[in-house]
N, C-alpha and C positions, 0 to 999 in steps of 0.2 A: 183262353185267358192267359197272357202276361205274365209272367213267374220274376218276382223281384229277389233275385238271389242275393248273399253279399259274397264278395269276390273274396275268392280265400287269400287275395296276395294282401288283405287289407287285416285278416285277421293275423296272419304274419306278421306284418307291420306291427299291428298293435300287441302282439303278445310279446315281441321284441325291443321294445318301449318304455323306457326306466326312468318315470320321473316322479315330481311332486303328487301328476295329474292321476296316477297312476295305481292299481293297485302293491302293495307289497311285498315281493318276493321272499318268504321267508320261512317257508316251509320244507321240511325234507321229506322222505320217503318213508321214514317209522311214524312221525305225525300223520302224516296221510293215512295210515293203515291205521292207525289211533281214533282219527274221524271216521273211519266207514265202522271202524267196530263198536265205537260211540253211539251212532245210530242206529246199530243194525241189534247189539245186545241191547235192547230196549223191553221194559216191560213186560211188551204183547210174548215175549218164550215164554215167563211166569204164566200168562193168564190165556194165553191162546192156544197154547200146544194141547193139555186137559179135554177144552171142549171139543178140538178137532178130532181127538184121540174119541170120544165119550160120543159123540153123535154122529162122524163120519168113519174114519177111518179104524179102530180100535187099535189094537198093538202093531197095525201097520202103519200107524203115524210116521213112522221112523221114514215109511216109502213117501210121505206125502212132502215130507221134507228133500227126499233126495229130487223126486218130481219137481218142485219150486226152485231147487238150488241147481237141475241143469237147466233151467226156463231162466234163472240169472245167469249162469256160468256163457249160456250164447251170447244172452245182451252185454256180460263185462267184457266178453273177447270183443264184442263190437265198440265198446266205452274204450279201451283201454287202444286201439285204432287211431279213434276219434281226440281224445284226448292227447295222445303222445302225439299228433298229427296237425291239430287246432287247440294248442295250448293255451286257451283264454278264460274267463268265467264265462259263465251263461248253460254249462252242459248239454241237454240234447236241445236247448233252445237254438244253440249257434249254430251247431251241427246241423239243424234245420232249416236254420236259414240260407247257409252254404250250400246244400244239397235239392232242396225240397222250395223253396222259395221262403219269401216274408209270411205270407197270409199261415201257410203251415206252422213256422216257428213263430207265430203268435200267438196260437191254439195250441201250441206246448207248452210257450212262457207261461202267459195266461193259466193255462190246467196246473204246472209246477208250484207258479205263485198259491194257489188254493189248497195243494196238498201243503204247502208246508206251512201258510199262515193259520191256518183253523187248525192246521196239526198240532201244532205249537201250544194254539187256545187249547185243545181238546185233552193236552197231556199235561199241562197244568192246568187242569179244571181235577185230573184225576189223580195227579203229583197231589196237590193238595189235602184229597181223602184219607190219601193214603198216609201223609203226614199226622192229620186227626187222628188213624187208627193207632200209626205209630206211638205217638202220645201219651193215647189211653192208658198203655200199658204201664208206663209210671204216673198215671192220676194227673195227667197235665193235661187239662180240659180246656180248647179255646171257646170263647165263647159261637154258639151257633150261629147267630147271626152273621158274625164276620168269615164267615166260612161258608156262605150260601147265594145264593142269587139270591134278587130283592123279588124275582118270577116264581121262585121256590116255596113251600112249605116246610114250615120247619117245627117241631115239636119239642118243644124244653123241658126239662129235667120236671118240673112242678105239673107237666103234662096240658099246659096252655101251646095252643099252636099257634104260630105267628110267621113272620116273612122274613126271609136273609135280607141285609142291608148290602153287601157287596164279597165277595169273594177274597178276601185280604191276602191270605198265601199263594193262591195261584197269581194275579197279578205282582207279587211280590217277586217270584220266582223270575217273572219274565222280565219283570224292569234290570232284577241282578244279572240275566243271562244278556240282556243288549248292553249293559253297563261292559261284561267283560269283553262284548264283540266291538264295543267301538274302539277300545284299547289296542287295539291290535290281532292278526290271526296267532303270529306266535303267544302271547298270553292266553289268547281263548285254547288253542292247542295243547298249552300244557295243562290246563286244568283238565280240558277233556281225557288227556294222558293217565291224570292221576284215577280219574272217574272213572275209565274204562278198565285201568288194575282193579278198582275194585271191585264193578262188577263182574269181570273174568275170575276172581279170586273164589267170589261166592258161587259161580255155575262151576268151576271146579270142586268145590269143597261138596255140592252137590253129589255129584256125579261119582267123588271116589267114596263120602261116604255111605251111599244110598245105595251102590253097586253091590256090596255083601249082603243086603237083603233085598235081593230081587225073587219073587216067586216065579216058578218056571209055570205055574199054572195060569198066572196071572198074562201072561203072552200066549198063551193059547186058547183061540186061535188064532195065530197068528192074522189072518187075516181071515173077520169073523165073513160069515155068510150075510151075504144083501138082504134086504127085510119087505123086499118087493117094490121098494122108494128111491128111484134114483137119486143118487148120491148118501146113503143109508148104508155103508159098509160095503164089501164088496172091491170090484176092482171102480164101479163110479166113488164110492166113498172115500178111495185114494187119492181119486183125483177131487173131490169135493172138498176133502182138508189139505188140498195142497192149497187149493186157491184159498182156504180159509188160513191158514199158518201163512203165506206169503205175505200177508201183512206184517211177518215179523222181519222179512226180508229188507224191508225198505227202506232205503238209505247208503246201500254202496254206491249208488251211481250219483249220491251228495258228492263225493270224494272229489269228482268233475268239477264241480261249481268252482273248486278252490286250484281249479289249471293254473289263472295268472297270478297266486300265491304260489308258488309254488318254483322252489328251485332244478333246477333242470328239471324239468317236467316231461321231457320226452324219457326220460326213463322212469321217474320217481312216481308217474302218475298211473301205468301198469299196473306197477307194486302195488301200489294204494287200492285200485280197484278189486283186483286180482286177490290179492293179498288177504285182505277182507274178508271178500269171499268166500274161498276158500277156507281161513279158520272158523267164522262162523259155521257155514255148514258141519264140519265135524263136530263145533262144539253143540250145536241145535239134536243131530242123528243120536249123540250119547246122552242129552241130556233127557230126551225123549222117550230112550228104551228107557233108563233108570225112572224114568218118571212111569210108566205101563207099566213096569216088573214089579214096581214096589205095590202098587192098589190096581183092583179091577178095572178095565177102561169103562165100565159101567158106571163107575162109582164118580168119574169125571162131566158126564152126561150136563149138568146144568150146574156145575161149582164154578163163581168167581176165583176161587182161590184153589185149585187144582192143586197146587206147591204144598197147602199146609195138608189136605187130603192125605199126599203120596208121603209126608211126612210122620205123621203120624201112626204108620206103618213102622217106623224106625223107633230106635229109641232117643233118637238125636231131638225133644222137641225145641231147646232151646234156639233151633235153627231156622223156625217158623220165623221169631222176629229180624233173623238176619238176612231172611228173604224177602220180607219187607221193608228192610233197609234199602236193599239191593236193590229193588223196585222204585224206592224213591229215588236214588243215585241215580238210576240207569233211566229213569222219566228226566232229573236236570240234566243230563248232555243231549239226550232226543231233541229236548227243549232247545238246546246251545244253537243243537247242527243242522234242529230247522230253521228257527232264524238266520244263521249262518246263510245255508241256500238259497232262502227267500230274498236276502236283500242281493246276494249274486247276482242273481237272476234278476231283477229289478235294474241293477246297476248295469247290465248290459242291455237290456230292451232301454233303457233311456240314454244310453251311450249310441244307442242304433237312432235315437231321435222318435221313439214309436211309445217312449212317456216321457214326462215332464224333466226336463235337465234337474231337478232337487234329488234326481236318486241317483245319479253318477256324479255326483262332485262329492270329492275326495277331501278328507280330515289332511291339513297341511303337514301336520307331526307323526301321525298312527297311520297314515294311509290307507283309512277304509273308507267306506260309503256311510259316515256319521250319523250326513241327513236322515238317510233312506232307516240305518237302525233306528234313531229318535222317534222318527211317522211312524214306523213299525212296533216300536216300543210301547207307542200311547195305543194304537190301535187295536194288538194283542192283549197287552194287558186287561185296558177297558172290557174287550170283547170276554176273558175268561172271568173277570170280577163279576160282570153282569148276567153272563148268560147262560141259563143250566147245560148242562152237559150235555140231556138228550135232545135239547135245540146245534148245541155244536156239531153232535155227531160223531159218530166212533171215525177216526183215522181211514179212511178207506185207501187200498192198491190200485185202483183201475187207472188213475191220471199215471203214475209212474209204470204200470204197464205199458200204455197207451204211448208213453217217450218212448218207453224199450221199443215196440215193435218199430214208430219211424227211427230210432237210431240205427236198428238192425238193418231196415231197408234203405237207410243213409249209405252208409259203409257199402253196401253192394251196388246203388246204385252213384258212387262215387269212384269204385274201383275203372267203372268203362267209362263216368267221364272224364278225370284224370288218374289214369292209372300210374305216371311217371311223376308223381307229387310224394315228396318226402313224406315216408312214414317211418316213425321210429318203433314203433312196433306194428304188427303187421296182425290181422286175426288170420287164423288158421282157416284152410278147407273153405274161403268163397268159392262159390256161393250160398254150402251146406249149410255150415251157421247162422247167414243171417238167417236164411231162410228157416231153421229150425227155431231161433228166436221168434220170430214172427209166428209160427206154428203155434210155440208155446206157449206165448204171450196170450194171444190172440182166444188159444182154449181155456186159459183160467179167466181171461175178461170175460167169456160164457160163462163162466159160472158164477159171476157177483149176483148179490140181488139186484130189484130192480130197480128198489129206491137209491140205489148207487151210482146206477147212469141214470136217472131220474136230476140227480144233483149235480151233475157233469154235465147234463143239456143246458142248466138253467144257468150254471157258472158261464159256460160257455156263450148262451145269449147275450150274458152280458156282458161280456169280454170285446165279441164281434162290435157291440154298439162301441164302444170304448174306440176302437180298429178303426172304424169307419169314420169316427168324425172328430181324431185325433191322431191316432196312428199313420195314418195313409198321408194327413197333409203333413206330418213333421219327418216321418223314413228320410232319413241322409241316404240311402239307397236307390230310393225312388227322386229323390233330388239332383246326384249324380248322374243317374240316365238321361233326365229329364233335360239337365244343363248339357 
């Protein structure tokens, strides 16, 4: 079969390319590291570290996190290649399409577009709860209904049960987060900036004050004994919660999306990846021992709320609600820098001709992709107003594993077909890395469940239809050859 590649001297071209038509260059290299930590300090530390700790891994959580953080460390050496090399938006969609053909990086786009628009739904669906809780605590009650699917059950104060009418905070959320993206990247940047101090403020404030009450007993054993149930503690339970915490991973390889924002990019876009990285993981290792040391990992076993548990060990409780602050903060930039990605991505598959020209035409003033936020805008919001949570779905890793391993095998199999092509930074040790990316990747996508490639089969069916009797006739790719 045919491999419709795009010629990298076209992605040159257009990353080199400063107009109207164009996206805005206006980002530096501390932004950039501002968006990966935007997304990556999200929530799921609060709520996901706990249950991985409590049912797989115990006080060796801390190792499941090192496990996921060198399973991204190979894919950012591979992004951060790719990036400084094909400075454009689209991330491992282009990358894909440069290396691997069309058909490939349309089953990336495609898979990227679904993690991050239901992502989006799914974290103001829980942005919003968490707001209600917030509330409670000073007696500021919204009404139920406006806070629930009209699919929901809902039980009021007088104890009559009746139906949500529509979801009002979380579609509120997402209409403000496309309002600041159509504005421009530098304005969505700096709020992300201010977002991201403060949730780094409160996983610090964590971390030193929760460290003088760490029980030594409470880490031992360190890594408890397997229960006869793979992935039940043990050295599978390590790796069981890694795959399961990796979902808190996801979102340094967004930093990509934002190439052709991005000022001198062959250097700034490294940092940005790299950068990330890197402090997240140290901040996720420490915030995890303090989190074991302080309560039993037993005691994490099936708690939503892990954080107030390990707190209430301490005598700090007033700091329960400051981590549910921090929780809602840290859901509205999630929310920012998904949409952020999704319309990226969108705006380069219809800049390729493989969807409808309304997602690449560019805001004459702000130079962003307006259309593609506005469609995205109604789309999201509708979908988290209407529709309960456990129809959305928890957030799942397998699509952004599934980039990482083709970006990995991109970069290798790009080094032997142009090896004499400017890179501004270069990964380390090809072909060990990719191939250890791919490794990595590859064993924690074994261990999802299976209703998770369940919903990646179906996404993707319908993807492929989209492909085939739109895609294929409009590819500027396949028109080029053709001509």
């Amino acid at each position: 079969m045919k491999q419709y590649k795009k010629p990298l001297s076209w992605l040159l071209d257009e990353s080199a390319s400063e107009n109207t038509h164009t996206l805005k260059r206006s980002l530096n290299g501390f932004q950039l590291l501002m968006l990966g930590l935007g997304v990556i300090i999200g929530a799921g530390l609060f709520s996901l570290t706990g249950p991985a700790a409590g049912n797989n891994a115990g006080p060796a959580v801390t190792l499941s996190f090192i496990v996921a953080g060198v399973g991204c460390a190979f894919a950012g050496l591979c992004y951060a290649e790719f990036a400084s090399m094909i400075p454009v938006a689209g991330s491992a969609y282009t990358y894909a399409y440069t290396t691997m053909g069309e058909q490939l990086a349309w089953i990336i786009g495609w898979d990227l577009v679904l993690e991050f628009s239901v992502g989006a739904a799914t974290v103001a669906i829980s942005w919003s709860n968490y707001l209600v809780e917030f509330l409670s605590h000073y007696q500021i009650y919204l009404p139920a209904q406006l806070v629930h699917s009209p699919f929901e059950a809902v039980t009021l104060a007088n104890g009559v049960t009746t139906h949500g009418y529509f979801n009002l905070p979380a579609a509120l959320v997402v209409i403000l987060m496309s309002l600041i993206l159509m504005r421009g990247s530098k304005g969505s940047a700096l709020w992300n900036a201010i977002v991201v101090s403060l949730k780094v403020g409160v996983v610090l404030v964590f971390i030193i004050l929760g460290w003088k009450y760490i029980q030594p007993a409470n880490l031992t054993p360190y890594i408890p004994k397997n229960t006869g149930t793979f992935g039940e503690f043990g050295v599978s339970g390590i790796l069981r919660g890694a795959g399961v915490i990796f979902f808190v991973y996801l979102g340094f390889d967004i930093v990509s999306t934002a190439a052709q924002e991005t000022k001198n990019p062959r250097r700034n876009m490294p940092v940005g990846i790299l950068g990330s990285l890197a402090l997240c993981t140290v901040l996720f290792i420490l915030f995890a021992h303090v989190l074991t040391g302080l309560a039993p990992y037993q005691a994490f076993k099936n708690s939503a709320a892990p954080v107030a548990i390990a707190i209430a060990h301490t005598p700090y409780k007033w700091l329960g609600q400051m981590i549910i602050l921090a929780i809602i903060v840290g859901y509205t930039s999630v929310i920012l820098v998904d949409l952020w990605g999704q319309s990226r991505v969108f705006y380069s598959m219809s800049k390729d001709g493989l969807l409808p020209k309304i997602f690449s035409e560019v805001h004459p003033r702000y130079r962003t992709p307006w259309k593609s936020n506005i469609l995205f805008c109604i789309f999201v919001s509708l979908f988290a107003a209407l529709v309960p949570i456990r129809v959305v779905g928890e957030m799942t890793s397998i699509g952004t594993l599934l980039a990482f391993v083709i970006v990995c095998g991109g970069v290798w199999m790009m080094r032997h077909s142009m090896p004499d092509a400017p890179r501004a930074f270069k990964t380390p040790w090809v072909p060990f890395v990719p191939i250890m990316g791919i490794l990595t990747c590859a064993v924690m996508m074994a261990f999802l469940p299976w209703d998770t490639w369940l919903r990646l089969i179906i996404w993707m069916a319908i993807g492929m239809v989209i492909y085939h009797f739109y895609g294929k006739k409009h590819s500027k790719v396949r028109q080029s050859i053709k001509s």
